[in-house]
C-alpha positions as a Markdown table, in Angstrom:
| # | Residue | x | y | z |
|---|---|---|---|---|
| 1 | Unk | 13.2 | 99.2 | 113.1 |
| 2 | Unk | 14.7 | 96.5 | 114.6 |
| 3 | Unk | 12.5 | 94.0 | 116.7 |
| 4 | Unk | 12.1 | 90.9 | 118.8 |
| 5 | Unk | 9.4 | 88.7 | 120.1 |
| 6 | Unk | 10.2 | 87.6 | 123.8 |
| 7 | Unk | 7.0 | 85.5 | 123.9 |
| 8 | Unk | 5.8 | 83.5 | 120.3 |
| 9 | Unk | 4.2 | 80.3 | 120.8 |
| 10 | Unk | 5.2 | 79.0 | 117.2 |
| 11 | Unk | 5.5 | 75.4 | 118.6 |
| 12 | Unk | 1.5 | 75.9 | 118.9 |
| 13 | Unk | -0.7 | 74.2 | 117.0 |
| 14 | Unk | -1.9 | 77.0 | 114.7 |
| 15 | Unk | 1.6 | 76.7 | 113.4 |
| 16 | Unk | 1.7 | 72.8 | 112.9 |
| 17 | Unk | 2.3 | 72.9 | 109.2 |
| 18 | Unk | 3.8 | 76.3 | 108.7 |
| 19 | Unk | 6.2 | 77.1 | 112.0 |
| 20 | Unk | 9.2 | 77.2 | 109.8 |
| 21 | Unk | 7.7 | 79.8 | 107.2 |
| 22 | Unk | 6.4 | 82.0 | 109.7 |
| 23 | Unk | 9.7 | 82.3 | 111.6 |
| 24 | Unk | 11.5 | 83.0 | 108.6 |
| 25 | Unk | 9.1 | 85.6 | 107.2 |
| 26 | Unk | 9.3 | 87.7 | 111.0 |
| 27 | Unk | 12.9 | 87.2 | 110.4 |
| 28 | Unk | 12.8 | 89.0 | 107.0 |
| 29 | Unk | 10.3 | 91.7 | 108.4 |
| 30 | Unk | 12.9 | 92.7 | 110.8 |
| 31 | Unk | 12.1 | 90.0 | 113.8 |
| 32 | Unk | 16.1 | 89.2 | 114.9 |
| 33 | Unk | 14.9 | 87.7 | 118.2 |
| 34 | Unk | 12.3 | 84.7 | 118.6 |
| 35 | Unk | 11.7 | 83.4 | 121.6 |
| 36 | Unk | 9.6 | 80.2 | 122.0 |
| 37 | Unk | 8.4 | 79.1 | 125.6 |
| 38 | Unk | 6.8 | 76.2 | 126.1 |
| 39 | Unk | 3.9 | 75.3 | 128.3 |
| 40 | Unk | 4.4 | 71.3 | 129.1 |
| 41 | Unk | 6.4 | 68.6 | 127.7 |
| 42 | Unk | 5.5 | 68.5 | 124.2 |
| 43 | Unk | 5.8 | 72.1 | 123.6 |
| 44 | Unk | 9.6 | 72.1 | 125.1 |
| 45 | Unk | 10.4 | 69.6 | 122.7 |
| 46 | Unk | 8.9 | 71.6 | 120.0 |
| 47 | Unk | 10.3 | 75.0 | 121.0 |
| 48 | Unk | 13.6 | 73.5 | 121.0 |
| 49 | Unk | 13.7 | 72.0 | 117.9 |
| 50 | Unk | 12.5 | 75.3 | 116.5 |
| 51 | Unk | 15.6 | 77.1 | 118.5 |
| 52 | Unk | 17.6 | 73.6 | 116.8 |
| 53 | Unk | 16.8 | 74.8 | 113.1 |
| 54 | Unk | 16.8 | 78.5 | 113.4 |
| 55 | Unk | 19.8 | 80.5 | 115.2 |
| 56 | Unk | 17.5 | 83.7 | 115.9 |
| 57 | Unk | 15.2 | 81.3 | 117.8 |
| 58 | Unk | 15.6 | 80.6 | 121.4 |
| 59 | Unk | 13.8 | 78.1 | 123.7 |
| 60 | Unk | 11.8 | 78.3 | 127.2 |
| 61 | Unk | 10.6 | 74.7 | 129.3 |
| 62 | Unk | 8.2 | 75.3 | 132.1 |
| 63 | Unk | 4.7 | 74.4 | 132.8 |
| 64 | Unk | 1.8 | 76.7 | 132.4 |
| 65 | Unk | -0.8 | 77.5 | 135.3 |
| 66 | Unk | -3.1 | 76.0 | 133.4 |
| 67 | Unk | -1.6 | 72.7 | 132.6 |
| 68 | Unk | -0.3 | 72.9 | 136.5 |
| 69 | Unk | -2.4 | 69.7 | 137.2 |
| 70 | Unk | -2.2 | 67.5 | 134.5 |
| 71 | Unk | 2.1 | 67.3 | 134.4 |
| 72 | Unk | 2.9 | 64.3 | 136.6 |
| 73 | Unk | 6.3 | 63.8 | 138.2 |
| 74 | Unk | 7.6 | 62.0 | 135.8 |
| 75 | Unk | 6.8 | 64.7 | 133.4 |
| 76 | Unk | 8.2 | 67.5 | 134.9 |
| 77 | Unk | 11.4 | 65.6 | 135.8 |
| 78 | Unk | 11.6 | 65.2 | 132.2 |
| 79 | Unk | 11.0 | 69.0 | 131.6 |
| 80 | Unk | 13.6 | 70.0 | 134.2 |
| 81 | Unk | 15.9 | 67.4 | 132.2 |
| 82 | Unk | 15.7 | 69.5 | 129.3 |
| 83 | Unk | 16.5 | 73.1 | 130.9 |
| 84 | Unk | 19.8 | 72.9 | 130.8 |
| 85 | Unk | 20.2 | 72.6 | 127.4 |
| 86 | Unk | 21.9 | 75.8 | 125.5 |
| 87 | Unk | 18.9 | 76.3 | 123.4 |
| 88 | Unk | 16.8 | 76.3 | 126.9 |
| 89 | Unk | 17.2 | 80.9 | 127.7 |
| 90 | Unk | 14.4 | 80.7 | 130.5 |
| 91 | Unk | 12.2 | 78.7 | 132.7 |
| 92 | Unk | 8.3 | 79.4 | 131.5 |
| 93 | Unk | 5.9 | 80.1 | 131.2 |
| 94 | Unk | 4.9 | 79.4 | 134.4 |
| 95 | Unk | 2.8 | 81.6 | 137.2 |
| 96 | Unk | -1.2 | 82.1 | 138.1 |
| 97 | Unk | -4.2 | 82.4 | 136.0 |
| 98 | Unk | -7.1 | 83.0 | 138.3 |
| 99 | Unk | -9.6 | 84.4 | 135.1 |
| 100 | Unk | -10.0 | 81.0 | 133.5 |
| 101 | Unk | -8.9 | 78.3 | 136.3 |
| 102 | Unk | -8.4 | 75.2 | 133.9 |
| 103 | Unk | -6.1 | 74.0 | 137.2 |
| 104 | Unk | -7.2 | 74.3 | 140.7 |
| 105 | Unk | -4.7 | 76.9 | 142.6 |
| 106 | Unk | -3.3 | 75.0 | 144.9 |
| 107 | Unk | -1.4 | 73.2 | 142.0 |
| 108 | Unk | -0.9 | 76.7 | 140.3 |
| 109 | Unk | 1.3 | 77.4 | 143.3 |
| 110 | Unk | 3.0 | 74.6 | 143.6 |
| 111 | Unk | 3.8 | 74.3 | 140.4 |
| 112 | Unk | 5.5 | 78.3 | 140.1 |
| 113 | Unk | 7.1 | 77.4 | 143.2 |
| 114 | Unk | 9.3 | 74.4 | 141.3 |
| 115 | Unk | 9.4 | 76.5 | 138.2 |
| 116 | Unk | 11.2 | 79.2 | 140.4 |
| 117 | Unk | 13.5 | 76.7 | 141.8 |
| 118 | Unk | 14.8 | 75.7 | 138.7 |
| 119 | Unk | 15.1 | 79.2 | 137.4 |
| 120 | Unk | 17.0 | 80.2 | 140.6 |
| 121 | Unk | 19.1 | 76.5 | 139.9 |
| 122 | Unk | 20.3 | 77.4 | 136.7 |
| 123 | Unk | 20.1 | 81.0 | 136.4 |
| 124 | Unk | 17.9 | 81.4 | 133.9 |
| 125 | Unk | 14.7 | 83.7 | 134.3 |
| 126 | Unk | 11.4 | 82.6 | 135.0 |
| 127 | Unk | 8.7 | 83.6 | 132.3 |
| 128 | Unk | 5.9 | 84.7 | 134.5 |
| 129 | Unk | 2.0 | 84.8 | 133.4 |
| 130 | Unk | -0.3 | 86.2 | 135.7 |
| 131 | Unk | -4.2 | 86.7 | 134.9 |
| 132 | Unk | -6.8 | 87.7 | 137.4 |
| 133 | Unk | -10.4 | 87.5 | 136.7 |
| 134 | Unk | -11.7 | 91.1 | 135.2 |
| 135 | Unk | -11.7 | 93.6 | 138.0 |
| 136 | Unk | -9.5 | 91.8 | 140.5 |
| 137 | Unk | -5.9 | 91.5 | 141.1 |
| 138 | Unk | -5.7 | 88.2 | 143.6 |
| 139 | Unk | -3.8 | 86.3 | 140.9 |
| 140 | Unk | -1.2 | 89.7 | 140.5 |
| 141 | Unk | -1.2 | 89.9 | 144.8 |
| 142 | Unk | -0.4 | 86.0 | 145.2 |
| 143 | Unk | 2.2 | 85.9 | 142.8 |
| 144 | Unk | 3.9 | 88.8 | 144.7 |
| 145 | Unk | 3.7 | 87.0 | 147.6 |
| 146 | Unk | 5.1 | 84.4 | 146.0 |
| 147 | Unk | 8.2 | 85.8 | 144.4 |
| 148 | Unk | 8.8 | 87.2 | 147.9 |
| 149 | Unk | 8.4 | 84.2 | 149.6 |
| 150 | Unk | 11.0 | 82.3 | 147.0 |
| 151 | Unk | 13.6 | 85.2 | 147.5 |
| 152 | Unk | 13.4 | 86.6 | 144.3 |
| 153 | Unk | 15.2 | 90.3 | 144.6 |
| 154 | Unk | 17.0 | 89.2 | 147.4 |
| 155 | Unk | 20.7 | 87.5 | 148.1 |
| 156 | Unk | 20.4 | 84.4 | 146.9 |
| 157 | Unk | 18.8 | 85.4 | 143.2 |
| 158 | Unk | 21.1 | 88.1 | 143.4 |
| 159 | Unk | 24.0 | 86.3 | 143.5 |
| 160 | Unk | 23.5 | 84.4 | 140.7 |
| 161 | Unk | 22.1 | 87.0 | 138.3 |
| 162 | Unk | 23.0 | 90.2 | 139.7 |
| 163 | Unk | 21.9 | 93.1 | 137.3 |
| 164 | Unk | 20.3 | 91.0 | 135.2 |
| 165 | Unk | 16.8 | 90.5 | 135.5 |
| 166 | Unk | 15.7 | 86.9 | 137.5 |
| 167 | Unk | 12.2 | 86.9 | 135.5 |
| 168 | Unk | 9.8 | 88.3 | 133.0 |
| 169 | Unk | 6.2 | 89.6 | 133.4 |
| 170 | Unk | 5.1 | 88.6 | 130.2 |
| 171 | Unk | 2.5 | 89.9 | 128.1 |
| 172 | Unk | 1.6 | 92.6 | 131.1 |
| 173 | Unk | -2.3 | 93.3 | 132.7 |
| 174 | Unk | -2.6 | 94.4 | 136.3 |
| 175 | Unk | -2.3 | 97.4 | 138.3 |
| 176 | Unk | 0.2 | 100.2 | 138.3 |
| 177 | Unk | 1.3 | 99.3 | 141.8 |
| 178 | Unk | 1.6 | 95.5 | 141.5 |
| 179 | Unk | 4.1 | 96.6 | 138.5 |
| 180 | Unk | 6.2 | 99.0 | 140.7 |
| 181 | Unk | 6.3 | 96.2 | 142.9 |
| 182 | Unk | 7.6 | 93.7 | 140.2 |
| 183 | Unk | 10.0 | 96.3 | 139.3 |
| 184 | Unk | 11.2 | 96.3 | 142.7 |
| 185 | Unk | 12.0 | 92.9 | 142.6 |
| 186 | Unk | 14.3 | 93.3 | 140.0 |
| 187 | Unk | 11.7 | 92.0 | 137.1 |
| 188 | Unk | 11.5 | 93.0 | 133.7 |
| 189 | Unk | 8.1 | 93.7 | 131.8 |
| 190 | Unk | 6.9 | 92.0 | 128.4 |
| 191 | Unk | 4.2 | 94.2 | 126.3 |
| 192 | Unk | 2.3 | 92.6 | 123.6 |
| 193 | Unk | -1.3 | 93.1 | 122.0 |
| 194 | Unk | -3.1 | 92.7 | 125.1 |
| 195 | Unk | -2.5 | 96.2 | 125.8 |
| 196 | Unk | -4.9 | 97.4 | 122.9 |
| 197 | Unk | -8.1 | 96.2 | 124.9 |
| 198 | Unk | -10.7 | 97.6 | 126.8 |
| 199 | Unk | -9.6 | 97.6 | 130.4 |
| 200 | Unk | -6.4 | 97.5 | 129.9 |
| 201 | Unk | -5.9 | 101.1 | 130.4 |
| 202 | Unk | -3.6 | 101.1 | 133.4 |
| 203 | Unk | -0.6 | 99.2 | 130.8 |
| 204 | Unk | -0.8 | 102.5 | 129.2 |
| 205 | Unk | 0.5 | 103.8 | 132.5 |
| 206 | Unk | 3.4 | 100.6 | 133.3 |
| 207 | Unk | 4.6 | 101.2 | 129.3 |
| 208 | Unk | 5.9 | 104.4 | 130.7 |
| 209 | Unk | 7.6 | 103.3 | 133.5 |
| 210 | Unk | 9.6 | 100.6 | 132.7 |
| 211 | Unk | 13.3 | 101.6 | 133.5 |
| 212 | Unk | 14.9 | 101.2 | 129.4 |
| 213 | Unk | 16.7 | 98.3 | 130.2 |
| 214 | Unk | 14.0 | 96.1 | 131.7 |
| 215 | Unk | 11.7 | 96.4 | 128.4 |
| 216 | Unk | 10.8 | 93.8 | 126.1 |
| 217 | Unk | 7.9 | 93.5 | 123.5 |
| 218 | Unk | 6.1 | 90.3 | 122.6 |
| 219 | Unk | 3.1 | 89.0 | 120.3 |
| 220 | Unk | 2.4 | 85.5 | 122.8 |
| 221 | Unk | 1.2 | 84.2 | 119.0 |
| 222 | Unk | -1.1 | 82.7 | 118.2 |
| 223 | Unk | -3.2 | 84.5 | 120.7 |
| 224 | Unk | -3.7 | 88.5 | 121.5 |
| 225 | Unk | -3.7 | 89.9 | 117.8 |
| 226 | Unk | -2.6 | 93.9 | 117.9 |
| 227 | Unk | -4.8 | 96.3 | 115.6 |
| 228 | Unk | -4.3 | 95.3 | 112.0 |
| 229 | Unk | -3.2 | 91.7 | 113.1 |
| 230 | Unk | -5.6 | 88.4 | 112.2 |
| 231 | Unk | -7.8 | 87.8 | 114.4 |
| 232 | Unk | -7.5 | 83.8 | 114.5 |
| 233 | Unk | -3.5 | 83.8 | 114.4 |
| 234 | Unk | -1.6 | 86.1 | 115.5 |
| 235 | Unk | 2.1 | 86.0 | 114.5 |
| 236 | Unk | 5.6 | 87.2 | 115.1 |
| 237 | Unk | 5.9 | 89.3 | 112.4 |
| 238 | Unk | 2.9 | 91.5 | 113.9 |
| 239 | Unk | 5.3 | 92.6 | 117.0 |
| 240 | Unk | 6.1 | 95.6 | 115.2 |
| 241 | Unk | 2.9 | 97.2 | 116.0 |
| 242 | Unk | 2.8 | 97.0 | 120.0 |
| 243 | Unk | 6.7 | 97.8 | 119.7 |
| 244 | Unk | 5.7 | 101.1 | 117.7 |
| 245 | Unk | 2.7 | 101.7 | 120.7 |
| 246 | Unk | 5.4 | 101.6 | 123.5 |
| 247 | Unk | 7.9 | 103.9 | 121.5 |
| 248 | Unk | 5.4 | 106.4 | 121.0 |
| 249 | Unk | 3.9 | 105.9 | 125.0 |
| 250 | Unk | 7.6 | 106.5 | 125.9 |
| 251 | Unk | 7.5 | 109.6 | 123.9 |
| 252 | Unk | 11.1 | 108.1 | 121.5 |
| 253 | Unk | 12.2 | 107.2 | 118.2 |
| 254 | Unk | 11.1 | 103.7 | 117.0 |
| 255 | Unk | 14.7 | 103.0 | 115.8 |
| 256 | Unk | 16.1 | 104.0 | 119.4 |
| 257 | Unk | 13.5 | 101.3 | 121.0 |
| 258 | Unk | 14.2 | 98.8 | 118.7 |
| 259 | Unk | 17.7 | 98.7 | 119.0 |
| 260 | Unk | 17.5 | 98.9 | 123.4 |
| 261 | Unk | 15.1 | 96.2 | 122.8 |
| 262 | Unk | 17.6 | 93.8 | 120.9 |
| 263 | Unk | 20.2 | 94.9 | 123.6 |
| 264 | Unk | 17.7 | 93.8 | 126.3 |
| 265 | Unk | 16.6 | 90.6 | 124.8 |
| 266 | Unk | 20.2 | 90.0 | 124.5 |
| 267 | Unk | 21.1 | 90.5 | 127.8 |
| 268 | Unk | 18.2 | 89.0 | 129.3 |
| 269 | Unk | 18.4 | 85.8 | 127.4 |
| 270 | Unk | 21.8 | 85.7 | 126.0 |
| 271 | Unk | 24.3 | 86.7 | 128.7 |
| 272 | Unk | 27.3 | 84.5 | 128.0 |
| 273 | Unk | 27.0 | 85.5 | 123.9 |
| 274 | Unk | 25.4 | 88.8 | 123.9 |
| 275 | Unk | 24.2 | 89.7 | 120.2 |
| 276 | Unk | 24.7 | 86.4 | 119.0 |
C-alpha cells in the first residue's frame, strides 16, 4: 500500500536524536510523502532542513494557536521570510484551539488571520487545527466564520488556486456539519489517530464523505498514537493504520486509497512537480 503523512512533527523534540532514522524507516515501510509543519520559528527551521536532507520530505512555516502569543513581530516577519522557500508546500499549522487555551483567543484570531494572508499571498494552503473543548464546537464555528470572513472559497482564493484545495483540516474532530461546511469552502480533510477515540464518533461519519480527491491521511507524530502504535511517540511509519481505517470506512481497496492519496498529496502540495 502506498502511503503518506500530510502532518508528522519530526522536527519535534521526541525526535531530537533520531529524526533522520525515523524518516528513513517510514520511507522504507511504504511512507513516499512526509510532510513536516512547523509551529513557530524554530520548528520551520527544523522542518526545512528535514525537507533539505530528504527529497520525500516537504516543509510547512506558520504559527500554532497555541504559540499565537508568544511569536513577536520580529518573529513572524522572520517566519513569513522563510515561506517562500521551495521546500516551504503550505502555511501551518495555524487556526484555534479553544480545549487547552495556552494563548488567549483574541491572538488565536489574529494570528490565523496573518497565517491566511500569507497562504492566500503565495498560494500555498493553510494547515488548519481546530480543537474545541469536549462537547462544543465554538472553536469549529469561529474558524468558519473566519475562513469566510478572509474569502476563502471565494474569487480571490479562487483565482489563485482554483481546483486545488486553499487549506487543510488537519487531523479532523468536529461535527458533521462544520465538515460539509469546510468542504464547501473548497477544503480538504486530514485523518489521523485521533479518530480511534471515544467521542470521536461523528469522523466515522466525515471519513465517508470526503469527495476522493480532497483526502489525505496523517499521524501529527509524536502525538495521537493509532491502535498498535506507542503510546509516548507516535511516528510516521504508524500512518498505515488510520489509512487502512478510512479505506475500509470508504468501503475500497487499500491499494486504490493509497495510490489517490499520493495523487492528492501531490497535487495539494506539489502542483508545479506533481509526483516528484
Amino acid at each position: 500500500m502506498r502511503l503518506i503523512d500530510s502532518h508528522g512533527h519530526l522536527q519535534a523534540a521526541a525526535f531530537a536524536v533520531d529524526a533522520d532514522e525515523v524518516a528513513v524507516a517510514a520511507r522504507l515501510a511504504g511512507v513516499e510523502r512526509i510532510l513536516a509543519p512547523g509551529w513557530d520559528l524554530p520548528s520551520a527551521h527544523g522542518g526545512i532542513g528535514l525537507a533539505v536532507r530528504h527529497d520525500f520530505i516537504d516543509a510547512s512555516v506558520g504559527v500554532h494557536p497555541h504559540a499565537a502569543a508568544e511569536v513577536d513581530g520580529d518573529a513572524w516577519a522572520a517566519i513569513a521570510a522563510l515561506a517562500p522557500d521551495p521546500h516551504v508546500v503550505a502555511i501551518g499549522e495555524t487556526g484555534l484551539d479553544y480545549d487547552r487555551a495556552f494563548s488567549p483567543r483574541a491572538a488565536q484570531l489574529a494570528n490565523l488571520r496573518r497565517n491566511l494572508a500569507l497562504a492566500l499571498a503565495l498560494g500555498k494552503p493553510a494547515i488548519l487545527h481546530c480543537r474545541s473543548q469536549a462537547g462544543e464546537r465554538d472553536a469549529q464555528d469561529e474558524l468558519i466564520a473566519e475562513l469566510r470572513l478572509a474569502g476563502v472559497g471565494g474569487p480571490d482564493w479562487l483565482a489563485v488556486f482554483g481546483a486545488r484545495p486553499p487549506g487543510i483540516l488537519h487531523s479532523f474532530s468536529g461535527p458533521v456539519d462544520y465538515a460539509e461546511t469546510a468542504l464547501e469552502l473548497g477544503l480538504a480533510i486530514s485523518f489521523s489517530g485521533l479518530a480511534f477515540r471515544a467521542g470521536e464518533e461523528a469522523t466515522t461519519i466525515v471519513a465517508r464523505l470526503v469527495p476522493d480527491d480532497r483526502l489525505l491521511v496523517e499521524t501529527d507524530s509524536p502525538y495521537l498514537s493509532p491502535p498498535g502504535a506507542p503510546r509516548r511517540r507516535n511516528e510516521p511509519l504508524w500512518v498505515e493504520v488510520t489509512a487502512r481505517w478510512l479505506a475500509e470506512r470508504r468501503g475500497v481497496p487499500a491499494d486504490a486509497l493509497g495510490e489517490m492519496l499520493v495523487a492528492n498529496y501531490d497535487r495539494i502540495f506539489r502542483p508545479a512537480t506533481g509526483s516528484a
